[in-house]
C-alpha positions in Angstrom: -0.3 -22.8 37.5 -3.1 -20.5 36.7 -2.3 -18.2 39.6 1.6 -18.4 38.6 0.9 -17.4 34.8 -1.6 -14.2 36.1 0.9 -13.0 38.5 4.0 -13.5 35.5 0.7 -11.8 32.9 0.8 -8.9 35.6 4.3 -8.7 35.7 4.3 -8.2 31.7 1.9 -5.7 31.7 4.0 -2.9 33.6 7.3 -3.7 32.5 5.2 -2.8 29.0 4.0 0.0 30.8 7.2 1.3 32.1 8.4 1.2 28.5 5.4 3.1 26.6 4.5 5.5 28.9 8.4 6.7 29.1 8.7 6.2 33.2 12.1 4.5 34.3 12.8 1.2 32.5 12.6 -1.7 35.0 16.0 -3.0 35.0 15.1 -6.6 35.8 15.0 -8.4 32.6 11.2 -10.1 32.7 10.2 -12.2 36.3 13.0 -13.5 37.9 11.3 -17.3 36.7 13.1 -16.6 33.1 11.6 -19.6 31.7 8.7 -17.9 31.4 7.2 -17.9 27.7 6.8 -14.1 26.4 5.9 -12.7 23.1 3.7 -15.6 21.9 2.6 -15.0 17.8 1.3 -17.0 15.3 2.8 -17.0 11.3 1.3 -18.9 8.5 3.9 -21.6 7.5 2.7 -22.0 4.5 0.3 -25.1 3.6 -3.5 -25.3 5.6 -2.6 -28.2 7.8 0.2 -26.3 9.3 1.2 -23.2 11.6 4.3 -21.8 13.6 4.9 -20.8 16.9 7.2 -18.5 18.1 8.3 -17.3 21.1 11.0 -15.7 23.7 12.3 -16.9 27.0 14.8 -15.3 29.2 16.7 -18.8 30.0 17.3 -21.7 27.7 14.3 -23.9 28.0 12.7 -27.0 25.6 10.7 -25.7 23.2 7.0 -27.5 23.5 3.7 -26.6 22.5 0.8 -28.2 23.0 -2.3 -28.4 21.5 -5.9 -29.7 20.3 -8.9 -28.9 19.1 -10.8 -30.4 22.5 -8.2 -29.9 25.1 -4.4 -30.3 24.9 -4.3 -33.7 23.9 -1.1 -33.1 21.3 2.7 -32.3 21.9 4.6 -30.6 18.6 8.6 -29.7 19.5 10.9 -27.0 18.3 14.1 -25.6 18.0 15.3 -22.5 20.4 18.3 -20.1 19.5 19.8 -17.6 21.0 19.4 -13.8 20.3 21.7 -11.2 21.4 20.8 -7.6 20.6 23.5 -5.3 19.4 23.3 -2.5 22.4 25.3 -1.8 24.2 24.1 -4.6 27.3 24.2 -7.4 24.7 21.0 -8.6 26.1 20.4 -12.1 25.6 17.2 -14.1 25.0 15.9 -16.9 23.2 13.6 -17.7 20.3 11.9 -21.0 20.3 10.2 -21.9 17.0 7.4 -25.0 17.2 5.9 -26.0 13.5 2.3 -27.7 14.1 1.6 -30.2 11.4 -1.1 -32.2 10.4 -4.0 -29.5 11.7 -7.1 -30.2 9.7 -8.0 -26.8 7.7 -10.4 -24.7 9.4 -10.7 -26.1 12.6 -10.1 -24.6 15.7 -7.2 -25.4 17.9 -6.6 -24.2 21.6 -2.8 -24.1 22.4 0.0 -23.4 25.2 3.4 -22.9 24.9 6.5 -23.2 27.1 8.2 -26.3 28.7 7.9 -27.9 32.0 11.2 -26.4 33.4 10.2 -23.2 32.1 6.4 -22.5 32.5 3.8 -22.3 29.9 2.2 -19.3 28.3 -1.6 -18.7 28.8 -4.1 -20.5 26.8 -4.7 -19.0 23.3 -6.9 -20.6 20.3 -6.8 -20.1 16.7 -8.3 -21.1 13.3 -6.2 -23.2 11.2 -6.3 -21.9 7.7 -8.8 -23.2 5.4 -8.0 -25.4 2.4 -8.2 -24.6 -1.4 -9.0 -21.7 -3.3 -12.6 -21.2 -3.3 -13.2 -19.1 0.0 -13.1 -15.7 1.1 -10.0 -14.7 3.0 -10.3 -11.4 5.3 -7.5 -9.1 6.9 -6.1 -6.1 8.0 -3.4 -4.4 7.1 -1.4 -1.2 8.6 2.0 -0.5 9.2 3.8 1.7 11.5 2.7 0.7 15.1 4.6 1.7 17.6 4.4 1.1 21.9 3.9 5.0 22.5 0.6 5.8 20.7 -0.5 2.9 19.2 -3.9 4.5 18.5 -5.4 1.2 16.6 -4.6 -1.7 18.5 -7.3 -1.5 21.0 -9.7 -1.9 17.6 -7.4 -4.4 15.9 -7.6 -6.3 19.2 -11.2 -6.1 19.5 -11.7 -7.4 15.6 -9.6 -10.0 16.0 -11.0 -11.8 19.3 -14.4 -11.6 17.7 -13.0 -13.5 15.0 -13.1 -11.0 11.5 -9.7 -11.7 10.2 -8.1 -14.8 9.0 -4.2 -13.1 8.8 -2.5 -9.7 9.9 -0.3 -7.8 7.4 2.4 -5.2 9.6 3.7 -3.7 6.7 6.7 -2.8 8.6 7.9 -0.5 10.9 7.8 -1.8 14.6 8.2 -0.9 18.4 10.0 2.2 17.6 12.1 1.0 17.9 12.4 -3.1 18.7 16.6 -1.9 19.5 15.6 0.7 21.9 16.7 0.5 25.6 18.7 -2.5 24.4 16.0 -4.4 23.2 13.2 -3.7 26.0 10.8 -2.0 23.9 10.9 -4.4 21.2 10.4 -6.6 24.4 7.5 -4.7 25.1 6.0 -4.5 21.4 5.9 -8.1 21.2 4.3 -8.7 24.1 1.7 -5.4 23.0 0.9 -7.3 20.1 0.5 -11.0 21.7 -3.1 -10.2 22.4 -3.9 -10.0 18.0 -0.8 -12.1 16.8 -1.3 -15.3 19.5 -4.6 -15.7 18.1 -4.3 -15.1 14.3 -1.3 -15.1 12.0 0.7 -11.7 11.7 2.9 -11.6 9.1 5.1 -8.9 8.5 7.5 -7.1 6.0 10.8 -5.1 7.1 10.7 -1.5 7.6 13.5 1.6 8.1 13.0 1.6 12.0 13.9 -2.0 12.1 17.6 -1.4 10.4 19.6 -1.5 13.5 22.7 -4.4 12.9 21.7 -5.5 9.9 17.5 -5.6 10.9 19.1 -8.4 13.5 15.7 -7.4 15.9 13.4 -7.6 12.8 14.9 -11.1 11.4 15.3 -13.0 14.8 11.8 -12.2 16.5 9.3 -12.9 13.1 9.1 -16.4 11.1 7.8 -16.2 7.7 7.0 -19.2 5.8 10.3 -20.2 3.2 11.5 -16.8 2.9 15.1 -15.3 3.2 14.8 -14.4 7.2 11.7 -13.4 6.5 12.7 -10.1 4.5 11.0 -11.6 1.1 8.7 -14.4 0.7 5.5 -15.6 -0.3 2.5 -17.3 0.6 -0.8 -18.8 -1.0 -4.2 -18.2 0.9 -8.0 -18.9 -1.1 -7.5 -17.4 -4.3 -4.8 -15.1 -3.4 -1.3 -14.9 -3.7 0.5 -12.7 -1.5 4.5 -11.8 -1.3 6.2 -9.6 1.2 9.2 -8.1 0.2 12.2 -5.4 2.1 12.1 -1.8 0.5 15.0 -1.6 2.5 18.2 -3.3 0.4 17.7 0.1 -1.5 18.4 2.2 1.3 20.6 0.7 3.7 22.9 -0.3 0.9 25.8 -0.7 3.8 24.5 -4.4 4.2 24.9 -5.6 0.7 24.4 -4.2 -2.4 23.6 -7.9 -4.1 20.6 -7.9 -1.4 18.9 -5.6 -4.5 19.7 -7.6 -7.2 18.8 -11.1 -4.9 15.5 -9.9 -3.7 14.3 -8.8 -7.5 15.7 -12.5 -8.9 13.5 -14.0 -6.6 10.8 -12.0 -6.9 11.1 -12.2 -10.7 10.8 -15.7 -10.1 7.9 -15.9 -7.9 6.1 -14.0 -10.2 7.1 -16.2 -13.1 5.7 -19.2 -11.2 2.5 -17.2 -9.7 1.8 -16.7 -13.9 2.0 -20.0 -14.8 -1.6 -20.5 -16.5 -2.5 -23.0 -14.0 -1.6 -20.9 -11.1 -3.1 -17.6 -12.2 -6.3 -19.4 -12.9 -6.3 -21.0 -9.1 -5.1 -18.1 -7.5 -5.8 -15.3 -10.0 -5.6 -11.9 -7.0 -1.4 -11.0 -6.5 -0.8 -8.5 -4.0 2.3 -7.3 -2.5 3.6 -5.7 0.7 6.7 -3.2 1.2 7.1 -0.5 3.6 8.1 2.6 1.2 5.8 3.1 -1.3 6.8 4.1 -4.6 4.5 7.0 -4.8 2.7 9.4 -2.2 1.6 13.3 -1.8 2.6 13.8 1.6 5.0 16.9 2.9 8.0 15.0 4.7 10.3 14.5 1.2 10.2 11.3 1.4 11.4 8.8 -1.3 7.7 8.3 -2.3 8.1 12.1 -2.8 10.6 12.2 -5.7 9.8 11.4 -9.4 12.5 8.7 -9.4 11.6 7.3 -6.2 14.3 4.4 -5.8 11.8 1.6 -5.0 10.2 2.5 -8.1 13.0 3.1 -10.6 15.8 1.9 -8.8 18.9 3.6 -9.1 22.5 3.1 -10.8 22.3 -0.3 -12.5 20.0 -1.6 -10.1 16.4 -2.0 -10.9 13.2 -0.8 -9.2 10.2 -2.8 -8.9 7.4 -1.0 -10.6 7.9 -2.7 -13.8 8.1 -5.7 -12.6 5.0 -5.7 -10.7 3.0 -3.9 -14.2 4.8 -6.9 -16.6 3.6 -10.1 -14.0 -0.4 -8.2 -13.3 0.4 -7.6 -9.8 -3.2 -6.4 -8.9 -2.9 -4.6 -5.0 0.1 -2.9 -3.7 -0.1 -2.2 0.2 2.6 0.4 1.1 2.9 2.2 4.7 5.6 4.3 6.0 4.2 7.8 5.7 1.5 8.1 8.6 -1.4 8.2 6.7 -4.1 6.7 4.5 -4.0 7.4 0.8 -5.7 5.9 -2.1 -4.3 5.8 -5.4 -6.2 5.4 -8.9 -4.8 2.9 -11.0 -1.1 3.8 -12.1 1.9 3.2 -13.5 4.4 5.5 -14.6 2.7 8.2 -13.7 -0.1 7.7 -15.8 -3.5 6.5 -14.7 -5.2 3.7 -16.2 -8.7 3.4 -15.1 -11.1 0.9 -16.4 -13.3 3.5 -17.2 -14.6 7.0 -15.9 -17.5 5.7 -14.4 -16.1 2.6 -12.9 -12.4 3.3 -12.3 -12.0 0.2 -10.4 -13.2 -2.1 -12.7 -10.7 -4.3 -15.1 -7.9 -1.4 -14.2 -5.2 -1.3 -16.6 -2.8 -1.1 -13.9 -1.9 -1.9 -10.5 -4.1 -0.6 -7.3 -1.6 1.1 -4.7 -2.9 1.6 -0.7 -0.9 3.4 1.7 -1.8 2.6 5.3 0.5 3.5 7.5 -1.5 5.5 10.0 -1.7 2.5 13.0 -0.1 5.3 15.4 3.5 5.7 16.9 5.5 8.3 18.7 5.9 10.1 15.6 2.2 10.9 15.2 1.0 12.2 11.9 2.6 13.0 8.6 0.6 15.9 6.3 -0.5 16.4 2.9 0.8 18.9 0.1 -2.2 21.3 -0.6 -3.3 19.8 -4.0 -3.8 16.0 -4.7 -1.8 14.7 -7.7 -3.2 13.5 -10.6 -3.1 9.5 -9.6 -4.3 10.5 -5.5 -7.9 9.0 -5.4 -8.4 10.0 -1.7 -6.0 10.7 1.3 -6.9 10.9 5.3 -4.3 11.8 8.1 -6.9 10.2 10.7 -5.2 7.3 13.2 -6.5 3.8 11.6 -6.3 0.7 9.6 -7.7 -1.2 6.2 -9.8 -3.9 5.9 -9.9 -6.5 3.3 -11.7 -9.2 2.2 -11.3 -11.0 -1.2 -15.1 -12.5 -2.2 -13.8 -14.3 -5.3 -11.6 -14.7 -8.0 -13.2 -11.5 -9.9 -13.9 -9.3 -6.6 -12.0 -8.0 -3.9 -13.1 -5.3 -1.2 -11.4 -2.9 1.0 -12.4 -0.3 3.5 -10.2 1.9 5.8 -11.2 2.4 9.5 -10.4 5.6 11.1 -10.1 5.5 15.3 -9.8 9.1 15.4 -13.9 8.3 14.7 -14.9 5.7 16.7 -14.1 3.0 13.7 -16.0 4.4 11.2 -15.0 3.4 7.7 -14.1 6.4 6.0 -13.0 4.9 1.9 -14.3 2.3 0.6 -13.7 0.6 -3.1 -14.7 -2.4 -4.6 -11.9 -3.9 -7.0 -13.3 -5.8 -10.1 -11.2 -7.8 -12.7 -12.6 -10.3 -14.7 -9.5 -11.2 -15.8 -6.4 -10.9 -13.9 -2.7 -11.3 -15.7 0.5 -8.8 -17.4 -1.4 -5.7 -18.2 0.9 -5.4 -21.4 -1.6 -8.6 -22.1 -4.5 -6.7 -21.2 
């Protein structure tokens, strides 16, 4: 078996080649052994003692994985269903989904996946997720990674193999784009990525480049824990709550309008529930993820461009999000989507709310907004206007990522990491509140 898997490894590796590097596609879908487990990745499914598996296979094969924390010495089984990508091939593959349960928080736990008709994948570890609220979570966040120039992964891999992050956040925008060539170079991204999200949970949020029928690509490859095919949801880790969301239902309006007003109902809701006085006090940090940030001083007109950007003020009768996130105390907004890092002071509606001229960051009156979506893709860099506005704190075009790590309930610290400079960390901030909840309250 070891041989069998490094030849099927080898195999993997050009057809991702073939598809990055934009020489001919190999037209013979995966090995010819289509059992063969592809695109392994972790997500958190949402409680300490438990984590999902998901991967593809060419053929219809059991879903198995097992696992341990000395040697394989447990079996969990899943589901499998069958994707087929709207191109014009109607490629078909399938996507097995395997919950572990009853992992004992913090641990380590080697795994396989596969079947015994099918093959199993190499053997990947990972941490299961600690328990309680009382210890310092750390991850990385970026967004638009693509196959062709992904400038950051090499770095992302290295930091995550030497164990630095306990989650991922892709803060949308994949492959570019995981519908190409019928599906192949979302194929390809998948497999790309295996070498991060096989060993640590990567959890994601929709972006534009994932829209093709109805973000099918998007919504069929990625399991996040309890949400609505994982384009909103929410999850609890230490002493922070975090909710991913889809900036999308206001732009690709074609698929529903009610996926505005159903998205901000539960997100109303989740808020309402991550206020409860008991909640606040366990898990006092909120931070979101959406791709289009509501504001940004980059060139490309974008809809973080406009004054009434629609994430932000919504549009018509339907409402945008900004005061929502000010009324609940949302504390971090991470954005992506324009290829770059900016840093925003504290704002809402335009106006900034520092906690004070000498310490900004400190008890803010409003929420903290990072845009990082400088990972690296085909469509390289996006520019700055001339002149920072008034809420831009600091703004980089360099290829990179951010770093975070929340040390407490009253501390929180992040750093970005440029790869155009060898990972140097060029902006750095510490975020202080000793008391987190509705700034209105504050």
């Amino acid at each position: 078996m070891p041989g069998q898997v490094g030849i099927w490894a080898a195999l993997v590796a050009v057809l991702a080649a073939g598809v990055t590097t934009g020489s001919p596609v190999l037209r013979s879908d995966w090995p010819v052994y289509g059992g063969f487990p592809q695109q392994v990745h972790l997500s958190y499914a949402g409680s300490a003692s438990e984590m999902m598996v998901t991967w593809s296979t060419m053929n219809q094969t059991d879903s198995v994985v097992e696992y341990g924390t000395n040697g394989l010495t447990n079996t969990a089984k899943g589901s499998c269903v069958e994707f087929q990508d709207g191109g014009e091939e109607h490629r078909v593959q399938y996507i097995h989904r395997v919950k572990l349960t009853g992992l004992t928080p913090g641990h380590k736990y080697m795994y396989h996946c596969g079947s015994m008709e099918g093959g199993w994948s190499d053997l990947y570890t990972f941490n299961a997720m600690k328990d309680g609220t009382t210890w310092s979570p750390s991850f990385a966040a970026f967004g638009d990674m693509g196959n062709d120039n992904a400038q950051s992964l090499s770095r992302l891999q290295e930091d995550t193999q030497r164990g630095q992050y306990d989650f991922i956040l892709h803060v949308g925008d994949f492959a570019y784009d995981m519908d190409t060539q019928n599906a192949r170079v979302g194929d390809a991204f998948m497999n790309q990525i295996q070498s991060i999200a096989a060993y640590v949970p990567y959890m994601t949020c929709v972006g534009n480049h994932e829209n093709a029928y109805n973000f099918s690509n998007y919504i069929s490859r990625f399991s996040m824990p309890g949400g609505v095919q994982s384009l909103w949801y929410s999850f609890d880790v230490g002493p922070i709550h975090i909710i991913g969301f889809s900036t999308e239902v206001y732009f690709f309006t074609q698929y529903g309008l009610q996926l505005i007003t159903e998205q901000y109902s539960w997100l109303e809701q989740d808020l309402k529930e991550a206020n409860k006085p008991e909640n606040r006090k366990q898990r006092p940090w909120i931070v979101t993820m959406g791709h289009r940030p509501m504001y940004c001083s980059n060139t490309d007109h974008d809809d973080c461009t406009k004054h009434e950007s629609r994430v932000r003020m919504g549009f018509s009768s339907y409402p945008g999000l900004e005061d929502i996130f000010y009324k609940y105390g949302v504390d971090l907004e991470i954005w992506a989507h324009e290829h770059t890092y900016e840093r925003l002071w504290p704002v809402y509606n335009y106006t900034v709310y520092k906690g004070s001229m000498e310490a900004p960051y400190t008890n803010p009156k409003a929420p903290v907004h990072i845009i990082t979506g400088s990972a690296g893709c085909r469509e390289r860099h996006d520019h700055f206007i001339p002149d920072p506005r008034v809420w831009s704190a600091f703004r980089d075009e360099d290829y990179g990522y951010t770093r975070f790590q929340v040390h407490n309930t009253t501390h929180l610290y992040l750093e970005q990491v440029s790869d155009d400079k060898g990972g140097e960390v060029i902006d750095s901030i510490w975020l202080i509140k000793d008391q987190h909840g509705p700034y209105s309250h504050v």
